[in-house]
TILUMPA-94995 format. One record per residue: residue number from 1; residue in three letters; chain; x, y, z of N, C-alpha, C in turn. Coordinates in steps of 0.1 Angstrom, whole numbers. Layout:
<site seq="NUM" type="ALA" mol="A" n_c1="X" n_c2="Y" n_c3="Z" ca_c1="X" ca_c2="Y" ca_c3="Z" c_c1="X" c_c2="Y" c_c3="Z"/>
...
//
This chain:
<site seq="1" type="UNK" mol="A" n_c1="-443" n_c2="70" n_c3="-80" ca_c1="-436" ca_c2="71" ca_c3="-67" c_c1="-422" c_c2="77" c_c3="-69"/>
<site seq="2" type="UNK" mol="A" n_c1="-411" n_c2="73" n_c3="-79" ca_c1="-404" ca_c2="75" ca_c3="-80" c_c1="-402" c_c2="92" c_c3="-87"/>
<site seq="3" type="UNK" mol="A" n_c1="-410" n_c2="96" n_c3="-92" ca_c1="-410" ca_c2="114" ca_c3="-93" c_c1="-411" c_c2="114" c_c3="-87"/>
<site seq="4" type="UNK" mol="A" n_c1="-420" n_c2="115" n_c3="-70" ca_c1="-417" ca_c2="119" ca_c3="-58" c_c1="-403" c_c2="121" c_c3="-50"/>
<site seq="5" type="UNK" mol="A" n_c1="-402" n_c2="108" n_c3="-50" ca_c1="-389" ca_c2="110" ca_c3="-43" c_c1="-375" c_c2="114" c_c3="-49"/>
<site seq="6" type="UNK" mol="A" n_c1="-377" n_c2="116" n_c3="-65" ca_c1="-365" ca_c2="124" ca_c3="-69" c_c1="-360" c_c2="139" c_c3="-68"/>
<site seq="7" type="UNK" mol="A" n_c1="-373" n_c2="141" n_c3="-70" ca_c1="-372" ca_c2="157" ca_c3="-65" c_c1="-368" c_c2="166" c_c3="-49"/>
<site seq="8" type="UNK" mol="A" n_c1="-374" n_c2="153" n_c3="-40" ca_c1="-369" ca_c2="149" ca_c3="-24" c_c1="-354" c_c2="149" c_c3="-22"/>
<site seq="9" type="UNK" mol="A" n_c1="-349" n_c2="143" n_c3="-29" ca_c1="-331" ca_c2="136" ca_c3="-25" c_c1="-327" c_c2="152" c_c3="-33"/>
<site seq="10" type="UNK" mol="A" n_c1="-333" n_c2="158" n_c3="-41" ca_c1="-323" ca_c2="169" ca_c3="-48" c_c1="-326" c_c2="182" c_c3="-38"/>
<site seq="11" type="UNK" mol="A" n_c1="-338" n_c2="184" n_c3="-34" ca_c1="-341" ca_c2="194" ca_c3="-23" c_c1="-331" c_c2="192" c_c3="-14"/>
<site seq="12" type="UNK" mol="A" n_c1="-330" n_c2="176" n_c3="-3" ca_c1="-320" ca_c2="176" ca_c3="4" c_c1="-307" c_c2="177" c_c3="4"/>
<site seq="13" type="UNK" mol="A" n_c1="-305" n_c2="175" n_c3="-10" ca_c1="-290" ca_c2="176" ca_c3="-9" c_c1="-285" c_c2="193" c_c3="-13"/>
<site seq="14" type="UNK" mol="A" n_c1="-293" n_c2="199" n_c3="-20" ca_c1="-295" ca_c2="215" ca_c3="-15" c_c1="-288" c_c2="220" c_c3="0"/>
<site seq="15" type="UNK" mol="A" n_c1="-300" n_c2="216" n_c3="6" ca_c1="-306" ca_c2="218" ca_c3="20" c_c1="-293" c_c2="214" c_c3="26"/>
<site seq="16" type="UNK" mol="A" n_c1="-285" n_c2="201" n_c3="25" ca_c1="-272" ca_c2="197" ca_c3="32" c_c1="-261" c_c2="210" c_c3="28"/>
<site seq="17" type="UNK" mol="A" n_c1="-261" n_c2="211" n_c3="15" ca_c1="-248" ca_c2="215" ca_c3="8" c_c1="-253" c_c2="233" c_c3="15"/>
<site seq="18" type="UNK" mol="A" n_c1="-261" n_c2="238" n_c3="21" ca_c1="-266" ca_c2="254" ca_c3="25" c_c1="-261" c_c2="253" c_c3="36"/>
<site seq="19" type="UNK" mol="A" n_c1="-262" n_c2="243" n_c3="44" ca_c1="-257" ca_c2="243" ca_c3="63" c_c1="-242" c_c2="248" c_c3="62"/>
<site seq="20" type="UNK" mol="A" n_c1="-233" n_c2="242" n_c3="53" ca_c1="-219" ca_c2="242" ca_c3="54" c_c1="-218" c_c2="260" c_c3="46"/>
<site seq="21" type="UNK" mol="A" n_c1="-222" n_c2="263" n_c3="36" ca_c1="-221" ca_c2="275" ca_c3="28" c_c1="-228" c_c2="288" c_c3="38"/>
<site seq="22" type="UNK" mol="A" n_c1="-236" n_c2="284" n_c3="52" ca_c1="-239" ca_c2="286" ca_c3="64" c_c1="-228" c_c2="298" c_c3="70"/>
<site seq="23" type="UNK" mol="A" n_c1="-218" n_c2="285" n_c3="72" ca_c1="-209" ca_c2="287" ca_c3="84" c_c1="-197" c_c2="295" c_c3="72"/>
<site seq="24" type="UNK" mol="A" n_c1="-186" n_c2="297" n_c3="85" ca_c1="-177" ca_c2="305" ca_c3="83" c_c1="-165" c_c2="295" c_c3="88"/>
<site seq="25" type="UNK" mol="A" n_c1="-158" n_c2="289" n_c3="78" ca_c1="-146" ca_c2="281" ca_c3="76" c_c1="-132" c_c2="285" c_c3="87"/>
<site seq="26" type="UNK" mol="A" n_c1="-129" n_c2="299" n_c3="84" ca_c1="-120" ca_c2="307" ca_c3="95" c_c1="-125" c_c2="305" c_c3="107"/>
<site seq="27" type="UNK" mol="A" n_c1="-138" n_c2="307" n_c3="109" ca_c1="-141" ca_c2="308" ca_c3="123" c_c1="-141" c_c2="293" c_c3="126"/>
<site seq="28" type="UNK" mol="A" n_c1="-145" n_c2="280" n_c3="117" ca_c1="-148" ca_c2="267" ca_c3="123" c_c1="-136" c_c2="262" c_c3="125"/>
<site seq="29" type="UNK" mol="A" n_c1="-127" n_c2="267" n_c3="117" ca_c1="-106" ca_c2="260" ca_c3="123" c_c1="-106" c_c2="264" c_c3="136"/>
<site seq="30" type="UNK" mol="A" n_c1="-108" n_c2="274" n_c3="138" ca_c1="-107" ca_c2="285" ca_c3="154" c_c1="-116" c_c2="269" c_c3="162"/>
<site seq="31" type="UNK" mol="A" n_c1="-126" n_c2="268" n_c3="158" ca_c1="-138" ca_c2="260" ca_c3="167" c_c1="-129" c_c2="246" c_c3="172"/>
<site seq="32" type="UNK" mol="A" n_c1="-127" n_c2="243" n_c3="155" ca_c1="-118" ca_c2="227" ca_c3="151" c_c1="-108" c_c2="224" c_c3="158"/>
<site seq="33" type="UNK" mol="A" n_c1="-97" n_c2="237" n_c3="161" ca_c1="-86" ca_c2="237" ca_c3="170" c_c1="-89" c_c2="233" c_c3="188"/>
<site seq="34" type="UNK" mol="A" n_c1="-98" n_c2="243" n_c3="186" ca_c1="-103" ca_c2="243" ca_c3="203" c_c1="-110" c_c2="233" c_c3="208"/>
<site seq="35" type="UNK" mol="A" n_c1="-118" n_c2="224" n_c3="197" ca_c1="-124" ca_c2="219" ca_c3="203" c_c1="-124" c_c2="201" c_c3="196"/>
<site seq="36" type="UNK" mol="A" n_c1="-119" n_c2="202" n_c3="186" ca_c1="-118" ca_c2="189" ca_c3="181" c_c1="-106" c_c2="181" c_c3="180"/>
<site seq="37" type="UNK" mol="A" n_c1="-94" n_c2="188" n_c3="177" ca_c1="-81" ca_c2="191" ca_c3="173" c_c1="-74" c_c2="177" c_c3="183"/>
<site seq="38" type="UNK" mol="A" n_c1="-81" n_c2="178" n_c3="198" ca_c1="-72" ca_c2="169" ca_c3="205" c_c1="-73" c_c2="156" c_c3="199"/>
<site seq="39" type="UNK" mol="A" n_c1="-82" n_c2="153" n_c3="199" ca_c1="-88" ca_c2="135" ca_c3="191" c_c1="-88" c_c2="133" c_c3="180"/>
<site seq="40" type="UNK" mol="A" n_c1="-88" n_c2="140" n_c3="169" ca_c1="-91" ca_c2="139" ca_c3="154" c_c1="-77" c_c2="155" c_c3="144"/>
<site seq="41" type="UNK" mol="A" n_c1="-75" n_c2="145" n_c3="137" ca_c1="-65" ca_c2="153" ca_c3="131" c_c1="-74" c_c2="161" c_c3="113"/>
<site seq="42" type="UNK" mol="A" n_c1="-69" n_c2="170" n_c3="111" ca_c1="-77" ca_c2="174" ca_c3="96" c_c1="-65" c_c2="171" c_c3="88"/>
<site seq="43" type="UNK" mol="A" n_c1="-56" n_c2="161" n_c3="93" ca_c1="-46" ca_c2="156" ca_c3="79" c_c1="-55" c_c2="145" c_c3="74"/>
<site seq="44" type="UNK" mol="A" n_c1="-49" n_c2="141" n_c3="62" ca_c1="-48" ca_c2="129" ca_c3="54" c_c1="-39" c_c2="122" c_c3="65"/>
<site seq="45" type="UNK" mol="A" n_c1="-44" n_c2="108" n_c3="65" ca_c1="-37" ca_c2="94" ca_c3="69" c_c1="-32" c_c2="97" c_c3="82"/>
<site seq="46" type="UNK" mol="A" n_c1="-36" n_c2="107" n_c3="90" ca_c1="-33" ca_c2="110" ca_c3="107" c_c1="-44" c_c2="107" c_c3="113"/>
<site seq="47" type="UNK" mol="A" n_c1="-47" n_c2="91" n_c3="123" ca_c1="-55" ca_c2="92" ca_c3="130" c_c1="-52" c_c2="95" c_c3="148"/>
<site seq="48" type="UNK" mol="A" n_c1="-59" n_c2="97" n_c3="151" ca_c1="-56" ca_c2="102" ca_c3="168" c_c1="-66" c_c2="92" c_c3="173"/>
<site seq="49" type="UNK" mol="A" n_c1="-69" n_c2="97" n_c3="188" ca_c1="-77" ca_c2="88" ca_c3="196" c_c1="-92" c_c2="88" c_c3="184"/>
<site seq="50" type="UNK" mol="A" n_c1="-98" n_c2="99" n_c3="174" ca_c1="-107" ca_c2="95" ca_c3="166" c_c1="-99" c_c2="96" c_c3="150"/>
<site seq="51" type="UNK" mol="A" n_c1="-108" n_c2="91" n_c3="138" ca_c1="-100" ca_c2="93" ca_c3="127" c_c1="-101" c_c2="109" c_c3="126"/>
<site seq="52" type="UNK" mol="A" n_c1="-91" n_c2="104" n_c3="113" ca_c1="-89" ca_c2="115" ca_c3="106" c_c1="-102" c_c2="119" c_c3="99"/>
<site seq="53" type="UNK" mol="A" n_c1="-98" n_c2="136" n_c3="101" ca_c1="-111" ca_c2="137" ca_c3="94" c_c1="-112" c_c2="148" c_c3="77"/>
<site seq="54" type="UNK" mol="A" n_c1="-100" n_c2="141" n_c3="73" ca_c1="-96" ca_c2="149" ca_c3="62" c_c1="-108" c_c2="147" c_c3="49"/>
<site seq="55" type="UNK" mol="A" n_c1="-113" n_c2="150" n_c3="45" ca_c1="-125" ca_c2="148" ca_c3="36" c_c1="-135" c_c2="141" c_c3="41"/>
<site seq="56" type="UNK" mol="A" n_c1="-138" n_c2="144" n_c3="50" ca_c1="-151" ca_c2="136" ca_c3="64" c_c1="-163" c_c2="140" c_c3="53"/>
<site seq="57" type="UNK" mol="A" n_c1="-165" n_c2="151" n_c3="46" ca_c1="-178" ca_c2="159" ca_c3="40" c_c1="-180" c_c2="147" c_c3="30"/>
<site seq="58" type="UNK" mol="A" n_c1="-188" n_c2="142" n_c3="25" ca_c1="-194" ca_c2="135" ca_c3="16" c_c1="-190" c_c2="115" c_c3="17"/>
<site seq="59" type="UNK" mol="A" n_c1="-180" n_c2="121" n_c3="30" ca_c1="-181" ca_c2="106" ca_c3="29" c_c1="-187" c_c2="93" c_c3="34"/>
<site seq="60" type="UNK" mol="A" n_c1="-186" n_c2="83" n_c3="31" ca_c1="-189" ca_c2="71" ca_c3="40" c_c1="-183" c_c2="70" c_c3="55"/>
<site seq="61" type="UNK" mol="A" n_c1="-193" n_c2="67" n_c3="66" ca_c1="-188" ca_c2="66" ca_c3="79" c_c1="-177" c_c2="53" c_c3="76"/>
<site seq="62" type="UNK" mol="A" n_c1="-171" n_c2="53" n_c3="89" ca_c1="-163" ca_c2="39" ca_c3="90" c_c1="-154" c_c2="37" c_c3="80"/>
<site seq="63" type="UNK" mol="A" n_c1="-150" n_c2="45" n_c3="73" ca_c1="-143" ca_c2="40" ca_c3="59" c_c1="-125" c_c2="51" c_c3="62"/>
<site seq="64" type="UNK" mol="A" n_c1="-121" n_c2="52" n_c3="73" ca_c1="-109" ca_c2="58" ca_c3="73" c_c1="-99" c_c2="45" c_c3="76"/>
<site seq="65" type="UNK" mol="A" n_c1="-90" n_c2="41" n_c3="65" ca_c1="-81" ca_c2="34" ca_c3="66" c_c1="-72" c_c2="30" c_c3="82"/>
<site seq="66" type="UNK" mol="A" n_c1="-70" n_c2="21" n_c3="86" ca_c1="-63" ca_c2="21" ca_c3="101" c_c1="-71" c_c2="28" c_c3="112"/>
<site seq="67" type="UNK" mol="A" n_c1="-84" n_c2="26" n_c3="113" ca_c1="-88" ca_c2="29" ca_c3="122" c_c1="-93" c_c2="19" c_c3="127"/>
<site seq="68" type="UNK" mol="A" n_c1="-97" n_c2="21" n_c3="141" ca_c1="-112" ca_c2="7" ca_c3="150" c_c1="-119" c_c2="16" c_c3="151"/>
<site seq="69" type="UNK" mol="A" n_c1="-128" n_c2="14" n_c3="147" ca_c1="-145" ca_c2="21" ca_c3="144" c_c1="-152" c_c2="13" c_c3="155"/>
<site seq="70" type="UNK" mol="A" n_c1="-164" n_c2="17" n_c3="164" ca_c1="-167" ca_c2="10" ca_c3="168" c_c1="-181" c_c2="5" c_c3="162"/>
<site seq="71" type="UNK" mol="A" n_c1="-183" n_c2="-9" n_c3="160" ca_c1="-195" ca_c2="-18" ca_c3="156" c_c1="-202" c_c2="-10" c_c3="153"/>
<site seq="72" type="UNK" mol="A" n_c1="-207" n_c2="-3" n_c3="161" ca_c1="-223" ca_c2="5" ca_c3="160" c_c1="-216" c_c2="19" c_c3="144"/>
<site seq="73" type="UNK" mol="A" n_c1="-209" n_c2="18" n_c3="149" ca_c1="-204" ca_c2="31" ca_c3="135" c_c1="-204" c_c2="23" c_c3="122"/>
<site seq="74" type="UNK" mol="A" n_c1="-198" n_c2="12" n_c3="123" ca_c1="-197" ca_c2="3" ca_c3="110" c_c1="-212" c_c2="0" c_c3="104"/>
<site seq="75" type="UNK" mol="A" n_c1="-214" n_c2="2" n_c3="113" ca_c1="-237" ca_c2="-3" ca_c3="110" c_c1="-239" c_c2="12" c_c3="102"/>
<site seq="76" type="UNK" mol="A" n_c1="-233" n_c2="24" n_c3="105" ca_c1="-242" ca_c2="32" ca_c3="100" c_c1="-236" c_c2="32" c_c3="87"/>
<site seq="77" type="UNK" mol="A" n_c1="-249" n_c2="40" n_c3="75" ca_c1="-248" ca_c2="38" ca_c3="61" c_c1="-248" c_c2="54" c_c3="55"/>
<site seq="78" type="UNK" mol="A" n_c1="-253" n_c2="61" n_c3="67" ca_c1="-256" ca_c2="78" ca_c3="62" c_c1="-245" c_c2="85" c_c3="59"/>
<site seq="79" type="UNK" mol="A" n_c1="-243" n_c2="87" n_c3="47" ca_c1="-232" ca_c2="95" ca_c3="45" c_c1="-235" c_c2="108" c_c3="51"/>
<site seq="80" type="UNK" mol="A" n_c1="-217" n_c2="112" n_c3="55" ca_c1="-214" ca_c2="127" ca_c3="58" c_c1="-219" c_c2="137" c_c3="55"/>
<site seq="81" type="UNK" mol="A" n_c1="-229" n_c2="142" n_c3="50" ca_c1="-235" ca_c2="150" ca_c3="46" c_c1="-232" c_c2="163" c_c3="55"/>
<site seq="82" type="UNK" mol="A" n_c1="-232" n_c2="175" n_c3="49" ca_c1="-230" ca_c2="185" ca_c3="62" c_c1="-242" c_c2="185" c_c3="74"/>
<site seq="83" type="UNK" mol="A" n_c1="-255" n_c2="183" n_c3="69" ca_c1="-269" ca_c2="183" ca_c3="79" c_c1="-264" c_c2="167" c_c3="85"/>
<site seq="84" type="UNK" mol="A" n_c1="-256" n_c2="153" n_c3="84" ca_c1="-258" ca_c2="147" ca_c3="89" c_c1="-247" c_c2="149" c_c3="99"/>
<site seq="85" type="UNK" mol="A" n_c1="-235" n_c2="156" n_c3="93" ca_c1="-222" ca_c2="163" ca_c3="104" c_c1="-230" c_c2="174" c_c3="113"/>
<site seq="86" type="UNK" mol="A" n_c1="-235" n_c2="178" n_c3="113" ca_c1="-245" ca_c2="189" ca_c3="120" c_c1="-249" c_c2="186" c_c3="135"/>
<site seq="87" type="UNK" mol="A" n_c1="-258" n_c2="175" n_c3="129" ca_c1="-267" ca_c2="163" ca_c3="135" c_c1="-257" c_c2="157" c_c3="145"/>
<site seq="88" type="UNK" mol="A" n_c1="-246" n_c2="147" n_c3="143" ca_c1="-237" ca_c2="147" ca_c3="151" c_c1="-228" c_c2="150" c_c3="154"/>
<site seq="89" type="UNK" mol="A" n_c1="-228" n_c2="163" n_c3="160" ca_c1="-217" ca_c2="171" ca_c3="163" c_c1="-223" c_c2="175" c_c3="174"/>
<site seq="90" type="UNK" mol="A" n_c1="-238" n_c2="178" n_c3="172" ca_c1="-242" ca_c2="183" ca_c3="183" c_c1="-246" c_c2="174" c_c3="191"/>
<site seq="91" type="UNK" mol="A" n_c1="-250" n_c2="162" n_c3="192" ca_c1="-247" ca_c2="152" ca_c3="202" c_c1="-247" c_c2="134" c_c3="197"/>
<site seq="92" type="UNK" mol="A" n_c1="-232" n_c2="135" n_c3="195" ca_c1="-228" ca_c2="122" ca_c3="188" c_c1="-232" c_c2="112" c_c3="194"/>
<site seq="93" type="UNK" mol="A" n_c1="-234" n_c2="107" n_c3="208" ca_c1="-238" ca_c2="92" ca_c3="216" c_c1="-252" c_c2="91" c_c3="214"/>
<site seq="94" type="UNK" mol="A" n_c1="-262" n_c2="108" n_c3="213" ca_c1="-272" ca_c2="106" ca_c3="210" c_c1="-279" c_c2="101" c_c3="194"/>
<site seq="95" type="UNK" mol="A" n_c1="-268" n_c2="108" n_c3="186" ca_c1="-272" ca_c2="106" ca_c3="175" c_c1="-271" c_c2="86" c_c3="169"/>
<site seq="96" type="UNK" mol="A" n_c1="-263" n_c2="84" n_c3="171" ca_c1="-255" ca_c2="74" ca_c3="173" c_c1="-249" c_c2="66" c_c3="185"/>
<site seq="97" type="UNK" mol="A" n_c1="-262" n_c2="58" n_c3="190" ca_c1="-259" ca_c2="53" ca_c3="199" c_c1="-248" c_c2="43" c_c3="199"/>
<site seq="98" type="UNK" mol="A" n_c1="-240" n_c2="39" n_c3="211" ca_c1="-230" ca_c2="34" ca_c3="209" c_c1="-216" c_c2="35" c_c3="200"/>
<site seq="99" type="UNK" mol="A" n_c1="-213" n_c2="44" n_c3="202" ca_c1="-201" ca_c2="55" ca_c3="193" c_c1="-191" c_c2="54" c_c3="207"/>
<site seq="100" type="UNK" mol="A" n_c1="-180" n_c2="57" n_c3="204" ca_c1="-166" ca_c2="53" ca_c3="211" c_c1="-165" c_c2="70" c_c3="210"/>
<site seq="101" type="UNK" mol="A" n_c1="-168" n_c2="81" n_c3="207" ca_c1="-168" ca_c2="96" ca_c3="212" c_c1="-176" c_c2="98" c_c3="225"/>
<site seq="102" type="UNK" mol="A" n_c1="-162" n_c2="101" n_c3="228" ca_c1="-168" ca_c2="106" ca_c3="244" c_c1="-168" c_c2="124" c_c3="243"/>
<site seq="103" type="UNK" mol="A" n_c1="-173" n_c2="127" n_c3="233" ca_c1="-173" ca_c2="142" ca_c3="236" c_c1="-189" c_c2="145" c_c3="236"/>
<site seq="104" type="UNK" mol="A" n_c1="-195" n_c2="154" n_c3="249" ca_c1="-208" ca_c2="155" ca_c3="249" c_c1="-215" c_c2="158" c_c3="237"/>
<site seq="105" type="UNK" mol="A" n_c1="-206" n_c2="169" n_c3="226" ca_c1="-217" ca_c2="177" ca_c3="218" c_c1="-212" c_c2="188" c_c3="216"/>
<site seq="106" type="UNK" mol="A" n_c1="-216" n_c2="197" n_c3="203" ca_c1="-213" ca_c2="208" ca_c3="208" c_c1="-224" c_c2="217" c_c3="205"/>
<site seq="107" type="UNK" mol="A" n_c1="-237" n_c2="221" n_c3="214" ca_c1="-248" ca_c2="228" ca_c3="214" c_c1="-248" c_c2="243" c_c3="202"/>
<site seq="108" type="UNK" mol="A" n_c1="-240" n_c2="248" n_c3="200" ca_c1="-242" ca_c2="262" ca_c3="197" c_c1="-243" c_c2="259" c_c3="180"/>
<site seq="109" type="UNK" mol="A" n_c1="-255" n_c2="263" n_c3="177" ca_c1="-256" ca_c2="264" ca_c3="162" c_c1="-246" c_c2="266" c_c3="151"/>
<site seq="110" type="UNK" mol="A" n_c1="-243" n_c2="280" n_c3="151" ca_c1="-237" ca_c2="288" ca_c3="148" c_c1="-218" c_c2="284" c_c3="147"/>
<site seq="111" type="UNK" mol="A" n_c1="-217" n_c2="274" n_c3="155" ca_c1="-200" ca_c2="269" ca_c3="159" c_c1="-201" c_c2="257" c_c3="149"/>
<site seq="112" type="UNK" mol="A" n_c1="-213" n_c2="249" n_c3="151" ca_c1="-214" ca_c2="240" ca_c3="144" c_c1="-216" c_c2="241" c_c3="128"/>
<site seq="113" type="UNK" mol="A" n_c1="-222" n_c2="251" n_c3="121" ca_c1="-218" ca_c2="253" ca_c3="110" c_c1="-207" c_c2="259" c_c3="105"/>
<site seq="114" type="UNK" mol="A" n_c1="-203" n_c2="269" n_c3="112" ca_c1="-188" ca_c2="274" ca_c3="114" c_c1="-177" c_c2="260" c_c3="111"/>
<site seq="115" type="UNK" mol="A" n_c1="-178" n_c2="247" n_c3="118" ca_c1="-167" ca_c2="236" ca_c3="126" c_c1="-173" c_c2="232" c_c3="105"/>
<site seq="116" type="UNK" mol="A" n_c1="-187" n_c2="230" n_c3="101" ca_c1="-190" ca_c2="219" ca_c3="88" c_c1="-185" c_c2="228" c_c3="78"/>
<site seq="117" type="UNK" mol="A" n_c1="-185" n_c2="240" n_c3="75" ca_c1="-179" ca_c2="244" ca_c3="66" c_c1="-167" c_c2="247" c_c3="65"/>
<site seq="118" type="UNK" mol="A" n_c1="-156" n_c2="244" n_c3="79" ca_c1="-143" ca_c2="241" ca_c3="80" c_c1="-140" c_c2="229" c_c3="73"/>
<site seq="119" type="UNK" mol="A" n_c1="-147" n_c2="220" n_c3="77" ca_c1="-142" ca_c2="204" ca_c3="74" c_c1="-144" c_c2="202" c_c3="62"/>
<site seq="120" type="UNK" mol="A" n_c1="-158" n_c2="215" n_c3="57" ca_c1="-156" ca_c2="213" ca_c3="43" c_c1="-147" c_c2="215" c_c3="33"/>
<site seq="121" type="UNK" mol="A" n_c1="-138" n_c2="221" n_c3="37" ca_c1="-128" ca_c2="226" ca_c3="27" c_c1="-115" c_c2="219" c_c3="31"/>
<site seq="122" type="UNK" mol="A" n_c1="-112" n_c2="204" n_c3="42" ca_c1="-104" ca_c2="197" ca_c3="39" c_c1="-104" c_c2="186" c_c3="26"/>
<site seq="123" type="UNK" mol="A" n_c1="-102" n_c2="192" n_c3="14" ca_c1="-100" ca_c2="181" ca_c3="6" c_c1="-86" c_c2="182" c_c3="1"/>
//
């Protein structure tokens, strides 16, 4: 069983780490500004009406210092993965039900790997 599923976790983490190497970082600041920027800061230790999202890529949800997370976020366990940032970007209340973002989503492929390979290079 366990040779199965190792070779599984190494494919996907591939497969995550391609979505962000995808997009185009320049163009996802452009997106990040326009479209994220008002609620979420890409500093270290700046939160806004959402956290900060300074090393968001690989991390643990719920884990930004001085924030209120809402319940349902503190339940989740999936790390940030770029395919799991993907996933909720394009529609967070769906992805995650009960989430305190009130932003619909953002539908366009192409913005969205653009916006993950931005955030990827906040470290």
């Amino acid at each position: 069983m366990l040779r199965r599923i190792v070779p599984l976790v190494i494919v996907a983490g591939f497969a995550s780490n391609a979505l962000a190497l995808d997009g185009d970082p320049v163009a996802g600041k452009v997106v990040f500004q326009r479209t994220c920027q008002t609620c979420h800061s890409a500093e270290i230790g700046i939160n806004k009406i959402g956290p900060s999202l300074w090393n968001v890529v690989g991390r643990q949800p719920a884990k930004v210092p001085d924030y209120a997370y809402s319940e349902t976020m503190k339940l989740n366990t999936t790390p940030w993965t770029p395919a799991a940032l993907d996933i909720y970007i394009a529609d967070p209340r769906g992805d995650i039900h009960g989430v305190k973002m009130y932003f619909k989503g953002l539908p366009d492929t192409k913005e969205r790997a653009d916006v993950v390979a931005y955030l990827s290079t906040l470290k």
